[in-house]
TIBA-398255 format. One record per residue (C-alpha): residue in three letters; x, y, z. Coordinates in nm, 3 decimals. Example, Ala and Ser with C-alpha at 12.3 -4.5 7.8 and 13.67 -1.06 7.14 Angstrom:
REC  type       c1       c2       c3
REC   ala    1.230   -0.450    0.780
REC   ser    1.367   -0.106    0.714
***
This chain:
REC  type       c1       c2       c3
REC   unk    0.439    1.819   -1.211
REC   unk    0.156    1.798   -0.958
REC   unk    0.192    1.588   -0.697
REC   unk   -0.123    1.329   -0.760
REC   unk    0.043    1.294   -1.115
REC   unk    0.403    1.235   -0.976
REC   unk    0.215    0.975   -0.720
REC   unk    0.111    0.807   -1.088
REC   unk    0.426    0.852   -1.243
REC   unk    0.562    0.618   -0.929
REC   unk    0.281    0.421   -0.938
REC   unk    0.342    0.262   -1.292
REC   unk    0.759    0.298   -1.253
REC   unk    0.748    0.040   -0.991
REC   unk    0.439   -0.167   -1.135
REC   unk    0.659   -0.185   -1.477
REC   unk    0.989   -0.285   -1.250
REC   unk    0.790   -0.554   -1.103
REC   unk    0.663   -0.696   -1.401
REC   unk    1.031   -0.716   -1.583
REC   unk    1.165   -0.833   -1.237
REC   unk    0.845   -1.138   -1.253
REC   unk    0.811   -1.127   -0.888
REC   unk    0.471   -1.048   -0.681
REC   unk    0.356   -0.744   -0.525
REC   unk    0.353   -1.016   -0.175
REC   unk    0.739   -1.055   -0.247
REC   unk    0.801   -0.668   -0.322
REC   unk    0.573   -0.603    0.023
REC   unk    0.769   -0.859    0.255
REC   unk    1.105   -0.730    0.124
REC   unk    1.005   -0.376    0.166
REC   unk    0.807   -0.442    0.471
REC   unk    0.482   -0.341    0.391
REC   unk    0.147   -0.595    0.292
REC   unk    0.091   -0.724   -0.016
REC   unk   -0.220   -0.468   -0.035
REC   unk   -0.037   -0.156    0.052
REC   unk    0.215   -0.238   -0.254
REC   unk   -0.069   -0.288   -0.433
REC   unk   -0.182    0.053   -0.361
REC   unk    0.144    0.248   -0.410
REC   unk    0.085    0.046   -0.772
REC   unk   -0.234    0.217   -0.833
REC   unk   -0.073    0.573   -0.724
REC   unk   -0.315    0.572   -0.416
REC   unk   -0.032    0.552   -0.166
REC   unk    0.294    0.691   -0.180
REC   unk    0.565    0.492   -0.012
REC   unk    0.804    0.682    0.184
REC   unk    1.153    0.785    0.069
REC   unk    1.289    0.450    0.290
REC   unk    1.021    0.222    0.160
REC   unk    1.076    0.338   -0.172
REC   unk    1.459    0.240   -0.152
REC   unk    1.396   -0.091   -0.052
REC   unk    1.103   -0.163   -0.263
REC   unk    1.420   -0.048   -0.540
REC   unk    1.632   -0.304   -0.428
REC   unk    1.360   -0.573   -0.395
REC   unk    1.316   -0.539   -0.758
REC   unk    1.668   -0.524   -0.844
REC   unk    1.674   -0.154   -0.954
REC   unk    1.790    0.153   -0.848
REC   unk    1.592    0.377   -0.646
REC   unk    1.559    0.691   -0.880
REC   unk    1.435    0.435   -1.179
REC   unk    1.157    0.421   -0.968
REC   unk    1.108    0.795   -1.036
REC   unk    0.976    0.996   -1.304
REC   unk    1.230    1.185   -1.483
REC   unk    1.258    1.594   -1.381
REC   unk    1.499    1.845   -1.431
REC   unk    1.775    1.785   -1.115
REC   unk    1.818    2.125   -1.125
REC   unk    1.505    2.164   -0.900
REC   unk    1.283    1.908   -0.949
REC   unk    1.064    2.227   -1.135
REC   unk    0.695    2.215   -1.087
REC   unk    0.758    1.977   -0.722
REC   unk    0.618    2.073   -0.378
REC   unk    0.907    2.161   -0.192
REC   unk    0.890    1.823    0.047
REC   unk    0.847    1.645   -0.296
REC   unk    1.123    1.857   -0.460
REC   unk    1.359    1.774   -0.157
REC   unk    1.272    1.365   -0.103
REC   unk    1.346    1.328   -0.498
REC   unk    1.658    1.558   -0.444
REC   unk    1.790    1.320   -0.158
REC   unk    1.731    0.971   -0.347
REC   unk    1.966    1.092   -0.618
REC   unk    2.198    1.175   -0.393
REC   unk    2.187    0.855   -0.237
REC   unk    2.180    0.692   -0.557
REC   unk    2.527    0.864   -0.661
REC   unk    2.651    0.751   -0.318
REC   unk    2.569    0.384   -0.401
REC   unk    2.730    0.407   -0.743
REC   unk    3.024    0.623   -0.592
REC   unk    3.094    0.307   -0.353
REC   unk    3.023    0.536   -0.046
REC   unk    2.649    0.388    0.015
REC   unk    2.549    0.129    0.181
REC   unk    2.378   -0.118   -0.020
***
């Protein structure tokens, strides 16, 4: 997967999340700490937020982090730039720490 169409792939996870959650790109932003107008970017896949900002955009919408993601192989994230490969590598390893009870969250 190329990175512009994994940016997408974001792009409309979290723009679908919001929707079902009925809350505003404003709230996702202040909860996430970014403007109203960068979520609205990261919702047209012109920005990608950050592995942090994407965790807490997660849990703004009530959601865990790797729903925000587009679904890949975990055994390598195939196709991935390796920072890609290795930020979508560490959010499901978060992600089984929060479900494991070690996480914070």
């Amino acid at each position: 997967m190329e990175e512009q169409a994994f940016n997408t792939a974001v792009a409309g996870l979290i723009r679908e999340a919001r929707r079902r959650a009925g809350v505003t790109q404003a709230y996702v932003g202040r909860q996430a700490g970014l403007s109203r107008g960068s979520i609205a970017n990261i919702e047209a896949g012109t920005q990608a937020p950050p592995l942090y900002r994407l965790v807490l955009i997660a849990a703004a919408l009530g959601v865990q982090p790797e729903d925000l993601l587009p679904p890949l192989r975990r055994d390598g994230a195939a196709g991935l730039p390796a920072r890609h490969a290795a930020d979508v590598a560490a959010v499901w390893a978060q992600a089984a720490k929060m479900r494991d009870g070690h996480g914070e969250g």
